[in-house]
Backbone bond lengths (Angstrom), bond angles and torsions (degrees), N, CA, C in turn:
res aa  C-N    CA-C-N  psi(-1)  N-CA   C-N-CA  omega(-1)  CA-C   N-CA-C  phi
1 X - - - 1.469 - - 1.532 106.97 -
2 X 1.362 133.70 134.67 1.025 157.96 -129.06 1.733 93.05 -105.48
3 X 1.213 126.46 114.65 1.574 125.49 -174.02 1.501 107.58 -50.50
4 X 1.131 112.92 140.75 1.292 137.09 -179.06 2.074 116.23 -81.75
5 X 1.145 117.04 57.76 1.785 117.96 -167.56 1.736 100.72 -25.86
6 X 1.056 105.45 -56.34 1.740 115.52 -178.81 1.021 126.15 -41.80
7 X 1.592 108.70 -39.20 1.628 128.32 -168.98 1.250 103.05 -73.02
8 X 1.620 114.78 -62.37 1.523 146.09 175.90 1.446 96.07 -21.18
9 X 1.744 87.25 -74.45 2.032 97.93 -172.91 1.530 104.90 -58.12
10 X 0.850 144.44 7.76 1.446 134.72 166.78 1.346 130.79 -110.28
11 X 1.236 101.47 -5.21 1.632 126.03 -179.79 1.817 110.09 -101.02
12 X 1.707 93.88 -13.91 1.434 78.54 -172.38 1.393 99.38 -107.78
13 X 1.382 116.73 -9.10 1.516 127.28 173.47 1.768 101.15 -73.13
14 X 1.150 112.04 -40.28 1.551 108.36 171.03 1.834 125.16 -51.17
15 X 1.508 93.43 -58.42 1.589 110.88 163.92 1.730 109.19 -39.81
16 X 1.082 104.52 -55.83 1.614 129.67 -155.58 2.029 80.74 -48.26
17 X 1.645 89.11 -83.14 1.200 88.99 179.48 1.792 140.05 -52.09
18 X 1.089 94.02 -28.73 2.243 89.65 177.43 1.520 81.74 -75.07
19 X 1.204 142.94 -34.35 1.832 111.61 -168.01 1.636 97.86 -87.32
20 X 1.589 128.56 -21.31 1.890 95.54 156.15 1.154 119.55 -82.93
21 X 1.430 130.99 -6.28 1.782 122.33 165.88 1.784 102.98 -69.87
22 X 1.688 111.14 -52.55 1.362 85.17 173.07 1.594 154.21 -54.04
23 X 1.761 97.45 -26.16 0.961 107.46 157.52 1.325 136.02 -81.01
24 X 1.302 121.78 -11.24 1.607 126.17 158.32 1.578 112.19 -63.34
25 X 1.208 130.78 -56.32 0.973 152.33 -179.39 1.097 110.95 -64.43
26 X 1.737 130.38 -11.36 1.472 118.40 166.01 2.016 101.38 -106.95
27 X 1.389 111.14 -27.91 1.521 117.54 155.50 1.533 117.90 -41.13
28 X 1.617 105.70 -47.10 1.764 104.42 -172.31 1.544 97.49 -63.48
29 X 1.522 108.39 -52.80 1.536 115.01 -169.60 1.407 110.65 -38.31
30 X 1.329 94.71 -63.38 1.860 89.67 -174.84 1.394 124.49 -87.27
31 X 1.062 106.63 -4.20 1.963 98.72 148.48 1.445 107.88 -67.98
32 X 1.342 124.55 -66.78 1.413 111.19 -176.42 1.452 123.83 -65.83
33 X 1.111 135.86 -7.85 1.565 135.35 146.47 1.398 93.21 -65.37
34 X 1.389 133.20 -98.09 1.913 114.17 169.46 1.673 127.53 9.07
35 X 1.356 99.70 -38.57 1.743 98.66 -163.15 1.484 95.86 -86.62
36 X 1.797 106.74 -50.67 1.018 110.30 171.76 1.516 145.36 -85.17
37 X 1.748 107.18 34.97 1.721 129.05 173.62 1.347 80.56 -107.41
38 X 1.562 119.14 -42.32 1.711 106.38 -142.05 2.180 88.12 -80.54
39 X 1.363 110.11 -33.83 1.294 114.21 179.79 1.653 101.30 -51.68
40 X 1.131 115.54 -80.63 1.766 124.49 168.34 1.613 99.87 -0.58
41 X 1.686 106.60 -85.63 1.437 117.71 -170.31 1.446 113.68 -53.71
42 X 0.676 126.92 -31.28 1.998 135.31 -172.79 1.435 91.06 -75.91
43 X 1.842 133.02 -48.73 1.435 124.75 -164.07 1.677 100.02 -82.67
44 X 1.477 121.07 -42.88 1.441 108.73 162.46 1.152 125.25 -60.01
45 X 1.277 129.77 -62.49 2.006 109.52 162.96 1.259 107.18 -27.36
46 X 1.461 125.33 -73.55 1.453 99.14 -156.35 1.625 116.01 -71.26
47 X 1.054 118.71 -24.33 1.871 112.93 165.26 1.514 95.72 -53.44
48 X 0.992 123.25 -40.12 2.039 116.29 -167.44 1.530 75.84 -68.55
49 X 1.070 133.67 -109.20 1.039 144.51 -156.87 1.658 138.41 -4.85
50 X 1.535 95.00 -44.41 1.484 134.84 -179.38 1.818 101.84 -94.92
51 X 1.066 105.62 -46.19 1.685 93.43 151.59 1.492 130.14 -72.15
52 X 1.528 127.83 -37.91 1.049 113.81 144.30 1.655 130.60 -38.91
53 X 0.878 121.66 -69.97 1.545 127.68 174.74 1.914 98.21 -45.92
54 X 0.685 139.36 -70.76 1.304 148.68 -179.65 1.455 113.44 -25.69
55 X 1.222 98.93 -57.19 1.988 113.20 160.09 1.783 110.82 -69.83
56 X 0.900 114.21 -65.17 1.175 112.14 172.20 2.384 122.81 -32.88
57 X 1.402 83.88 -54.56 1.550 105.21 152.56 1.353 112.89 -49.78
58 X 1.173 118.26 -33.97 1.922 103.55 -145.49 1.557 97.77 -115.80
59 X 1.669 103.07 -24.24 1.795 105.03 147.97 0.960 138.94 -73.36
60 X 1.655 118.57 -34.97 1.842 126.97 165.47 2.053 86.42 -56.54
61 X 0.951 142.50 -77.76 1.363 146.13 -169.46 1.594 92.90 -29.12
62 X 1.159 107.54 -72.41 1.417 101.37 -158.16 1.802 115.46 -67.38
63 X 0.961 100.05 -19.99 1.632 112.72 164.28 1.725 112.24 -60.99
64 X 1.622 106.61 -62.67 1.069 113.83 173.28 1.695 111.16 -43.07
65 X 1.159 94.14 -61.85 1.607 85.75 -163.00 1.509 97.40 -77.92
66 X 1.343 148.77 -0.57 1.165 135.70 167.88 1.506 101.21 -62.30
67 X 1.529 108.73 -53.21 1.588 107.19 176.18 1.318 127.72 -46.72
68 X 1.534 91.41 -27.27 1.628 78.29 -177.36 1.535 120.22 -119.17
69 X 1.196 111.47 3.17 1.463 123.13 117.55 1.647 130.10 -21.84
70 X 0.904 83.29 -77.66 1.643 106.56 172.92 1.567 111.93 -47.01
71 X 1.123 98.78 -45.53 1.905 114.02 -174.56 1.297 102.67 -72.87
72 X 2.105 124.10 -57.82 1.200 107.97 150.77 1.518 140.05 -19.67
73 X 0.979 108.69 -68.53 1.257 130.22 -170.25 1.743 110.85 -46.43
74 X 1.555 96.06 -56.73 1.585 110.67 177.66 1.985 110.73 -51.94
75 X 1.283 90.74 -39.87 1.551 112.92 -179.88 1.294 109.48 -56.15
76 X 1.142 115.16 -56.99 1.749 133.44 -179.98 1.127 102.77 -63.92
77 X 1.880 133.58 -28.80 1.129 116.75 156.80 1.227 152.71 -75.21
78 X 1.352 93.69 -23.17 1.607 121.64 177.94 1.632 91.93 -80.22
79 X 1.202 108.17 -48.60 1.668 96.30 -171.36 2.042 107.68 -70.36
80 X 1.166 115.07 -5.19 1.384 125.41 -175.09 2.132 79.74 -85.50
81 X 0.782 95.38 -96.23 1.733 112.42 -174.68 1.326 110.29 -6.07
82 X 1.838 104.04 -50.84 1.715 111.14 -170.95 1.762 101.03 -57.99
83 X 1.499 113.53 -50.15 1.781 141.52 -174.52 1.394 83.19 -48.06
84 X 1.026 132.17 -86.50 1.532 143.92 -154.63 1.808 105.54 -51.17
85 X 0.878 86.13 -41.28 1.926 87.06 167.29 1.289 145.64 -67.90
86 X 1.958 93.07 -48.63 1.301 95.21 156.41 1.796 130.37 -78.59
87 X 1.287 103.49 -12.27 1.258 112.09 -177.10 1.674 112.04 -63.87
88 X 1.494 109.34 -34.96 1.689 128.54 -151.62 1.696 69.47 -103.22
89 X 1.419 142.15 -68.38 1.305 123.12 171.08 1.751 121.08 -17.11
90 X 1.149 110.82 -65.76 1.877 127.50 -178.35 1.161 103.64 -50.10
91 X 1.482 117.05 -69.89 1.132 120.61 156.32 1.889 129.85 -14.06
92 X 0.962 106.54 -61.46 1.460 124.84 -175.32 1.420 115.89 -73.23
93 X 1.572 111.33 -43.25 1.582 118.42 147.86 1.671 108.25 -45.46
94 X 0.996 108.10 -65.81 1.589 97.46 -163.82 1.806 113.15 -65.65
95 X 1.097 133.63 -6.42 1.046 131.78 177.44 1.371 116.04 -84.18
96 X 1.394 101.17 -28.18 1.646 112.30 -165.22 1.802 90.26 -85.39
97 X 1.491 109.13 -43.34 1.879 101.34 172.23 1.262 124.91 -51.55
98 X 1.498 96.60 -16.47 1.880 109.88 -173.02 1.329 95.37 -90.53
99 X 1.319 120.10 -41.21 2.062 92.51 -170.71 1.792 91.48 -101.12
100 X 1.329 130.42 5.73 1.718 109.82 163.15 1.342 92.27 -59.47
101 X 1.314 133.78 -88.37 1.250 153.50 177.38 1.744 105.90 -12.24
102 X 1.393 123.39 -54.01 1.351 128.20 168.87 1.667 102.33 -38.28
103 X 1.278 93.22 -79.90 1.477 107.35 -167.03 1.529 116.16 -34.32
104 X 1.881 109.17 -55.20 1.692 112.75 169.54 1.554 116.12 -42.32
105 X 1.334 115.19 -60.58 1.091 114.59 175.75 1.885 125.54 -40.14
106 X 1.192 93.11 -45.10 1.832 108.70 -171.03 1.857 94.14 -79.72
107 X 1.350 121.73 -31.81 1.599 107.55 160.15 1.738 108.48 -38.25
108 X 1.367 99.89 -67.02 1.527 104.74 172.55 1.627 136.74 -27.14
109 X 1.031 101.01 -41.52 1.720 130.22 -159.35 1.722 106.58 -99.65
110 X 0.939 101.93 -28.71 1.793 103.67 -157.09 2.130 83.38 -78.68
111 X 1.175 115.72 -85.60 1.412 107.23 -172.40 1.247 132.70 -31.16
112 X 1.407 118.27 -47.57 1.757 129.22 161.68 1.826 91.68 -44.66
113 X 1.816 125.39 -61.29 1.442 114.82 173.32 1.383 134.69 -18.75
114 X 1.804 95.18 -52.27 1.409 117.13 -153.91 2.099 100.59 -85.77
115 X 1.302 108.32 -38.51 1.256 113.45 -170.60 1.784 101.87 -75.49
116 X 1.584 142.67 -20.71 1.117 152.03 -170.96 1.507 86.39 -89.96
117 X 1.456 156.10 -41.21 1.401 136.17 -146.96 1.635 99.00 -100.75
118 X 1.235 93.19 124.62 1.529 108.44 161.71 1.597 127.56 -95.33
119 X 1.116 120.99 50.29 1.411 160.51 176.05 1.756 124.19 -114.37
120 X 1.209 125.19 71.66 1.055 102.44 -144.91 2.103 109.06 -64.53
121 X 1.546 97.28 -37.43 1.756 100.59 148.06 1.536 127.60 -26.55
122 X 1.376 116.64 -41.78 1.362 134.67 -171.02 1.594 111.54 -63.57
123 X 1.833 94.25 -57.72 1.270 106.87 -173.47 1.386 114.04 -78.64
124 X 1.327 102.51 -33.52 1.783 105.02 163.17 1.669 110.41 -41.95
125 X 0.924 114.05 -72.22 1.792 123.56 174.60 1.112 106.23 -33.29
126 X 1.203 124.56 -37.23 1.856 117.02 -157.55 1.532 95.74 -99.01
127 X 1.118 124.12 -58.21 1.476 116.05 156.98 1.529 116.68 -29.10
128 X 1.255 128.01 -56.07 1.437 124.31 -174.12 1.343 116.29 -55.45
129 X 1.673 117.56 -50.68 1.257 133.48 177.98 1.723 93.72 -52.25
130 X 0.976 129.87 -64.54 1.435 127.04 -172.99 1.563 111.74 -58.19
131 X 0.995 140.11 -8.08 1.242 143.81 176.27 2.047 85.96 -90.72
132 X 1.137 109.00 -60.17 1.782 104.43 -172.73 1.591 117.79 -48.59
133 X 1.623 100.82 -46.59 1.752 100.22 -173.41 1.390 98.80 -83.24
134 X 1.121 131.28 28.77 1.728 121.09 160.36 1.212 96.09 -97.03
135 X 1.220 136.87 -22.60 1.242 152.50 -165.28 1.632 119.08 -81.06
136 X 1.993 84.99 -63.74 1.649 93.67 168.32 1.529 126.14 -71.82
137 X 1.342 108.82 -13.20 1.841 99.83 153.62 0.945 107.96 -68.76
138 X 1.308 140.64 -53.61 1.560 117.62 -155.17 1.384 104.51 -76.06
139 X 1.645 133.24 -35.86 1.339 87.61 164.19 1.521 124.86 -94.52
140 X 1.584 151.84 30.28 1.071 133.90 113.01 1.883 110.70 -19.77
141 X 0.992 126.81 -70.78 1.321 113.73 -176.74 1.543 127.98 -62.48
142 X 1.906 107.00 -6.66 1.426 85.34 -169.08 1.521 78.88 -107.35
143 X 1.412 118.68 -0.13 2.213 105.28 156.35 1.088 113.26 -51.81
144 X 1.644 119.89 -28.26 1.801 116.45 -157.31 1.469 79.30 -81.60
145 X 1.089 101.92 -75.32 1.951 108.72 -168.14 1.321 112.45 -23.82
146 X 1.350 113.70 -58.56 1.969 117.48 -176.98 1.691 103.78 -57.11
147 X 1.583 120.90 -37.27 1.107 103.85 172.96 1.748 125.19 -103.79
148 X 1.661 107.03 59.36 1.291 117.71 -165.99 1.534 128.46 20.95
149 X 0.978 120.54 57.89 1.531 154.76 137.39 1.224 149.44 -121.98
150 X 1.431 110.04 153.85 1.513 118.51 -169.63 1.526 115.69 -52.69
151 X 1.064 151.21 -170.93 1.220 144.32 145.74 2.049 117.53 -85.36
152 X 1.004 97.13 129.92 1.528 97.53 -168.06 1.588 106.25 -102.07
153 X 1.197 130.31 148.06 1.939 123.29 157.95 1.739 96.98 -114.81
154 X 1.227 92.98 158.61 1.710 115.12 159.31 0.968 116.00 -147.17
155 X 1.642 125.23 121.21 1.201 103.72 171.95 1.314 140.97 -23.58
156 X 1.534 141.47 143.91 1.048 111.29 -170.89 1.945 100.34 -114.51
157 X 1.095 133.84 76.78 1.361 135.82 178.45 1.514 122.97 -7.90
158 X 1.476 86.77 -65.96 1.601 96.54 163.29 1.966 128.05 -37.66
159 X 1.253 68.19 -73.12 2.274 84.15 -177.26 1.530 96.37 -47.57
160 X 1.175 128.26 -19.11 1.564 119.40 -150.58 1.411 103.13 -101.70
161 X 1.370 105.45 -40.53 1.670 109.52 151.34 1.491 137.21 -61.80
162 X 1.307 99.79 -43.28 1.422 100.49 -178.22 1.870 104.91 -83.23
163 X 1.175 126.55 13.51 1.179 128.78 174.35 2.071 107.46 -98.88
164 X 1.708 87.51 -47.73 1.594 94.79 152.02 1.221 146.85 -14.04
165 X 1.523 80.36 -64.24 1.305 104.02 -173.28 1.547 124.45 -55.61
166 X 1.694 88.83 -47.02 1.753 114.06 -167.99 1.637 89.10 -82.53
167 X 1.542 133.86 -43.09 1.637 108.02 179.32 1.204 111.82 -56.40
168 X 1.811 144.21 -22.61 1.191 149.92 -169.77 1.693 105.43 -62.88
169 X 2.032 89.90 -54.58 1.312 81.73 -167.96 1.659 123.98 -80.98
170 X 1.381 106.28 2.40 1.686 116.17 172.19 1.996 113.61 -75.50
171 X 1.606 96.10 -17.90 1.583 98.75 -178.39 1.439 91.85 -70.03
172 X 1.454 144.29 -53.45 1.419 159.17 169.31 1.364 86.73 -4.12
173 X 1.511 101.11 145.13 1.433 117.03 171.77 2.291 122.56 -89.07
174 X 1.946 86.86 19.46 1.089 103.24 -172.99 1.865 118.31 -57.84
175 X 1.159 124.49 126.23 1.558 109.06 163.13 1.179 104.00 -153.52
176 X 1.288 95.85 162.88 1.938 128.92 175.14 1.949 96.28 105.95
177 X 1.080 94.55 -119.19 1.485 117.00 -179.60 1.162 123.64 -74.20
178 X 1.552 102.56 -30.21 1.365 111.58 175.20 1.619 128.31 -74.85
179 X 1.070 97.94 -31.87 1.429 118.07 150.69 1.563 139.46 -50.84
180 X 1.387 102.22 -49.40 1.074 120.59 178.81 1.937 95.48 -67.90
181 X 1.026 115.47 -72.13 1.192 120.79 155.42 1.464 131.13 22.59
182 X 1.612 79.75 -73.60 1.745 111.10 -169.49 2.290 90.14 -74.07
183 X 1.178 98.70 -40.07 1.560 99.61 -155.37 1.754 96.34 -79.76
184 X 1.074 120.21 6.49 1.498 133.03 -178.41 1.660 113.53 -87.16
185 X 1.714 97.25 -51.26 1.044 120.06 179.84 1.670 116.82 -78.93
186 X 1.083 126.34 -9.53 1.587 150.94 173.81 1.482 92.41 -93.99
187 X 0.847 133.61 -59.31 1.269 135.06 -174.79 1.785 118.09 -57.49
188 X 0.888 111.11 -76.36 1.778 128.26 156.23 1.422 115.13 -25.10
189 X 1.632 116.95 -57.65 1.131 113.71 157.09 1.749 131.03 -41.27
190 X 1.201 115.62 -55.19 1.240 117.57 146.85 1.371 146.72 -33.75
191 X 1.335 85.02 -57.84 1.990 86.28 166.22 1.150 119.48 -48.42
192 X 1.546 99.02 -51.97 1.603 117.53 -150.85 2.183 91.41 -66.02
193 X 1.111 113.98 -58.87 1.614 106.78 165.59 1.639 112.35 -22.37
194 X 1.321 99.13 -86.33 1.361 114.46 179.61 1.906 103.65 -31.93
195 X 1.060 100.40 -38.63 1.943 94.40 -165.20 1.205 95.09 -68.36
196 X 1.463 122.99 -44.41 1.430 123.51 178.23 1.055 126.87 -67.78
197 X 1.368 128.28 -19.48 1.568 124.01 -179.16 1.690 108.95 -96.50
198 X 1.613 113.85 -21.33 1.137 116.13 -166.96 1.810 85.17 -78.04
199 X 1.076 123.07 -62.26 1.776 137.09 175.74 1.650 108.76 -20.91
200 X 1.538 106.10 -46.06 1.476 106.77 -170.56 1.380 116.02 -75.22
201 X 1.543 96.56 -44.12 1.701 107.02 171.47 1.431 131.86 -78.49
202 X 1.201 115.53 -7.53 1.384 111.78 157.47 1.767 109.50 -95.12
203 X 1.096 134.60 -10.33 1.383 141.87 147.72 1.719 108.83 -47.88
204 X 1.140 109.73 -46.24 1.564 110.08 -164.28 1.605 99.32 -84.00
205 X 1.404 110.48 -34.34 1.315 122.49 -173.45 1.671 102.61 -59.06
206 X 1.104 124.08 -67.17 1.490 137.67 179.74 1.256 114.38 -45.47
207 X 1.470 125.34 -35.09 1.769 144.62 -174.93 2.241 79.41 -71.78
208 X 1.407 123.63 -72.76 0.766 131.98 -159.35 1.841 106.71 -55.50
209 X 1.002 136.16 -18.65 1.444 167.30 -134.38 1.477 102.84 13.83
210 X 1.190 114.46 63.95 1.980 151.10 171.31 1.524 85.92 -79.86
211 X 1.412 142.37 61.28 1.061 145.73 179.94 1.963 106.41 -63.00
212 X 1.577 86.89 -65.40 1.774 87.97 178.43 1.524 107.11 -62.23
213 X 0.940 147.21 -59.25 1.595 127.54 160.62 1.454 143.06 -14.37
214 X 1.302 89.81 -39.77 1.493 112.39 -178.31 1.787 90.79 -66.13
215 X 0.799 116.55 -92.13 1.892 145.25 177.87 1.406 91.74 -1.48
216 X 1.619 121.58 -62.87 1.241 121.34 -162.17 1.745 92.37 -78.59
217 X 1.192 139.63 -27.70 1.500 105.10 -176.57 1.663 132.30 -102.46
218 X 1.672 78.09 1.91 1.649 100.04 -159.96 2.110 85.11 -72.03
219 X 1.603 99.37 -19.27 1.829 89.32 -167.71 1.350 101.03 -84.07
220 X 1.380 113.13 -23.91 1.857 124.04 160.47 1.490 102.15 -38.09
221 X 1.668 125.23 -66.43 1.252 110.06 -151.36 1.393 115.34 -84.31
222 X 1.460 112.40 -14.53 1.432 123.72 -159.67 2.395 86.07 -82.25
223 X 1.470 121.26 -36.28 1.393 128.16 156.68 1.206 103.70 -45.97
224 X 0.988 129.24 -40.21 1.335 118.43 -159.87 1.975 117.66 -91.45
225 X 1.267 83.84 -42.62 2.066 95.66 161.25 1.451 97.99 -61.43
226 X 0.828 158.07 -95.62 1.425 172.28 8.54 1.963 82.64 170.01
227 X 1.307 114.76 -66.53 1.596 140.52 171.73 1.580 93.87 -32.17
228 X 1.818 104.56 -71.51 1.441 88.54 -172.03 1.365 133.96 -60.62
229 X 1.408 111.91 -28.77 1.440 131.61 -159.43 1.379 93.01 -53.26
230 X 2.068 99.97 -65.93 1.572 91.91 -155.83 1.582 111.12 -52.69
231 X 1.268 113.97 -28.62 1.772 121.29 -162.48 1.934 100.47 -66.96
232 X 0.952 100.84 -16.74 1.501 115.96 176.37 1.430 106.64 -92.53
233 X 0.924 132.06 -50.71 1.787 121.39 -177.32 1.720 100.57 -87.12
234 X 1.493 131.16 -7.07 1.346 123.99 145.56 1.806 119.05 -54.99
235 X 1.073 89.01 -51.26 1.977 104.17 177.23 1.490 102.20 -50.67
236 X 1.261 127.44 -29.39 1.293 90.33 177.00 1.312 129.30 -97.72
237 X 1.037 124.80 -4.94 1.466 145.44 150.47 1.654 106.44 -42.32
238 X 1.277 91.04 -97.24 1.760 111.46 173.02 1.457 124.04 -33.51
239 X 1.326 103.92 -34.68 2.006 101.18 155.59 0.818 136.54 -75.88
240 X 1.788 129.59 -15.25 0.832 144.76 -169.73 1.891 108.10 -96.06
241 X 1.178 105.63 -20.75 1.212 120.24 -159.82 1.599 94.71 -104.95
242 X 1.499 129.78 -32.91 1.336 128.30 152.60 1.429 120.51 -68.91
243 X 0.837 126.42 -34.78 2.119 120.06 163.45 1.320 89.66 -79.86
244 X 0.782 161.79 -74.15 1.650 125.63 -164.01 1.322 126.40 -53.84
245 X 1.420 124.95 -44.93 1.416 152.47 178.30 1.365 134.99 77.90
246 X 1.616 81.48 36.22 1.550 103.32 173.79 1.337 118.26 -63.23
247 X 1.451 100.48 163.39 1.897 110.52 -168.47 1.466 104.23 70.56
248 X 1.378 144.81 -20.71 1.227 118.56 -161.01 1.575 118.64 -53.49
249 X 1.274 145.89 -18.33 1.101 136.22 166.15 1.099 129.74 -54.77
250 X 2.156 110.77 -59.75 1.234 123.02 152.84 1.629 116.79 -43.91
251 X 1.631 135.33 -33.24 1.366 129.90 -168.39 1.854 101.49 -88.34
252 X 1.239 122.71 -38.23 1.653 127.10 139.71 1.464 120.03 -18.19
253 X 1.233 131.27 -81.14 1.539 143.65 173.41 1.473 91.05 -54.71
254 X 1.034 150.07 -70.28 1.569 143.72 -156.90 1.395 86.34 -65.01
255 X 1.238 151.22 -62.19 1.157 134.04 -107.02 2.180 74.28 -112.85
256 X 0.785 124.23 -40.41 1.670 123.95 -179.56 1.674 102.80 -63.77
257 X 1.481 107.29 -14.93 1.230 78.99 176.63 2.098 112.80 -121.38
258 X 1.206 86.54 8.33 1.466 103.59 163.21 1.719 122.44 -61.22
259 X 1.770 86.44 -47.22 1.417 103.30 -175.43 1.744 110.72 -82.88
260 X 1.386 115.50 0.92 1.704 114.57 -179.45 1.461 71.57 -87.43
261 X 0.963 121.14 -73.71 1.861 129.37 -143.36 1.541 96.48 -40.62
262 X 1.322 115.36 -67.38 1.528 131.89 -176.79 1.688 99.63 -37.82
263 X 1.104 123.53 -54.96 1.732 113.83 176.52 1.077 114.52 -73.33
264 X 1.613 136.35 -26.82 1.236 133.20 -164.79 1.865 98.51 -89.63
265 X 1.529 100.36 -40.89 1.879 88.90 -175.01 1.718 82.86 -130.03
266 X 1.544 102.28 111.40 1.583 104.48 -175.44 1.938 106.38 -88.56
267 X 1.402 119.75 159.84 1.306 110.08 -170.08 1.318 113.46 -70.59
């Protein structure tokens, strides 16, 4: 059969066309694979991005609150420091109520001391000391005053025992030297308290910078060494004179007539 020109031309217009649909149709394809790499990359940047910022965020945060952390913290110290001050303050009040109170009591104690020693050195001393702690109360009170407060007492447990102690040992059928002795060692005990409590509280006083406080007790304690010493360079006399047991005749007659006086004018 004899070729068809018409047919030909219509077959190649067919061709013509499926190879520009194919090529449109492979153009659409790869633009939209295109749209959707360039879509891909645009949603990963911004996750990079938004995670960057996110850290960036979550370090300004953690900075922030480190600071203020930190600011806490400083706060909690200062507010620790203020606690710690007034506490060692309270403290320092109450110690100083404990030896006012000491001291009243030992007004008490020292003369009943002084009238039991058959020493007349002895009793001199104990008298003297009692002329001082009329003294060292008042300034216990003018410590309260310098550090704008009242004057406070507390019992003082201690003083009240160790005063005890020494009326116990005056019931003792002790006399002469031996006595004296005993009332040396009652005595000493005392100080030595007193040296220590006056020592602590002008320590606390100075931490506190209670400067005028200090002044008035520091002349308390330096009375109060001074108190023990002499009662200590008496002791060696007076011990020596109890292991031997000299005077007991003369400490006999004193001591018989200690005990009329004591019933006739009781303390």
């Amino acid at each position: 059969m004899p070729d068809n020109p018409r047919k030909k031309k219509l077959d190649r217009k067919r061709q013509s066309q499926q190879k520009h649909e194919v090529a449109y149709r492979n153009r659409a394809r790869g633009a939209k694979s295109s749209r959707r790499t360039s879509s891909r990359s645009r949603q990963t940047s911004n996750r990079s991005s938004s995670s960057r910022s996110n850290r960036g965020q979550s370090s300004r945060g953690r900075s922030s609150r480190g600071g203020s952390n930190g600011a806490r913290s400083r706060n909690r110290g200062s507010q620790s420091h203020r606690r710690g001050s007034q506490t060692l303050r309270e403290l320092l009040t109450e110690e100083m109520a404990d030896i006012y109170n000491a001291e009243k009591q030992l007004l008490r104690a020292l003369p009943k001391m002084a009238r039991a020693a058959n020493s007349d050195q002895l009793r001199s001393a104990f008298e003297q000391h009692l002329d001082e702690t009329e003294e060292q109360v008042r300034r216990v009170e003018q410590a309260f005053e310098a550090m704008g407060a009242q004057p406070k007492s507390k019992k003082c447990e201690a003083m009240e025992g160790l005063i005890e102690e020494g009326k116990q040992m005056l019931e003792e059928d002790f006399e002469g030297s031996v006595m004296d002795a005993g009332l040396i060692a009652a005595a000493q005990k005392i100080e030595h308290y007193e040296i220590a409590s006056y020592g602590t509280i002008c320590t606390w006083l100075e931490i506190l910078g209670e400067n005028a406080a200090v002044r008035f007790l520091k002349q308390t304690m330096s009375e109060e060494e001074a108190a023990d010493k002499r009662l200590t360079d008496l002791a060696r006399n007076i011990n020596q004179e109890a292991k031997a047991g000299a005077g007991d005749e003369e400490a006999e007659e004193r001591g018989g007539l200690r005990g009329l006086m004591s019933r006739v004018l009781p303390s």
